[in-house]
C-alpha positions in Angstrom: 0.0 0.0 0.0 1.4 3.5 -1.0 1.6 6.0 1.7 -1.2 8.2 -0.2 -3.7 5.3 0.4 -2.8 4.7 3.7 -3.2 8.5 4.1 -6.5 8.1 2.5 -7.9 5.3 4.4 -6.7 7.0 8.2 -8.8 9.9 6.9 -11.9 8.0 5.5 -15.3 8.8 7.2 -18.1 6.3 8.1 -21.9 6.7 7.4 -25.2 5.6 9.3 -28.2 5.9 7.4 -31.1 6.7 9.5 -34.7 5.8 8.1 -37.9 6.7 10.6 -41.4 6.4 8.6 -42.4 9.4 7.8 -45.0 9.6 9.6 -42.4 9.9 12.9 -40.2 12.6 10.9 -41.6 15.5 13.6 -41.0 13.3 16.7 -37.9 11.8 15.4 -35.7 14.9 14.6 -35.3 16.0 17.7 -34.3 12.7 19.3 -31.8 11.9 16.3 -30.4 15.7 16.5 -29.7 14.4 20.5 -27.9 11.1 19.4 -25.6 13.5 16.6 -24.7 15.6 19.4 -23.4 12.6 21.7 -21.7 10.7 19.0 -19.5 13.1 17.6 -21.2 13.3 14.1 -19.1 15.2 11.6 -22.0 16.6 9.3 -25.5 14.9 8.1 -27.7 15.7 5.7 -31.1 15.3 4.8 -33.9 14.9 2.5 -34.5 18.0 1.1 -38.0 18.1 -0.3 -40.7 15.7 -0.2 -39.1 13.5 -2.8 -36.0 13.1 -1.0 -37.7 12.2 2.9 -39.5 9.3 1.6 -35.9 8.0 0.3 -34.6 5.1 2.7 -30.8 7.5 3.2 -33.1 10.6 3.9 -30.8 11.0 6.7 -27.1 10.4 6.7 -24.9 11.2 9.1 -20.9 11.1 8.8 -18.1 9.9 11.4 -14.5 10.5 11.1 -13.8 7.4 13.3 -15.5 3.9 13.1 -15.5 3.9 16.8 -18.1 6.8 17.6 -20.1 5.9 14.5 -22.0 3.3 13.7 -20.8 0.0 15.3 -22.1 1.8 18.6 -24.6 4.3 17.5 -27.3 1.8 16.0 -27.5 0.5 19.8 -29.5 3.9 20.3 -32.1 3.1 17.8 -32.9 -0.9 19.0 
């Protein structure tokens, strides 16, 4: 492995895609907002119009490190 790749791969982010119906988008904002805060989420974005919240990655949230990112953040949502 060249040093650029291992550079690249130290630097690489981690997603979690986070899916609530719909129909819990209102209640589930705030409570997702909460869990971003604790796990050190690096940005997120979300569906912007109608089309894009009924998408299954309407809401994507970015790690820089494996370990505050999903492998322990999906606990929250179980």
């Amino acid at each position: 492995m060249r040093a650029a790749d291992a550079a690249t791969l130290a630097d690489a982010s981690f997603q979690l895609y986070v899916s609530p119906r719909p129909e819990e988008m209102g209640g589930a904002i705030p409570r997702i907002a909460k869990v971003f805060a604790r796990r050190d989420v690096r940005s997120f974005k979300v569906g912007r119009d109608l089309h894009g919240l009924l998408r299954a990655d309407k809401i994507v949230a970015c790690f820089a490190a494996r370990r505050s990112g999903p492998g322990r953040g999906c606990a929250v949502w179980r």
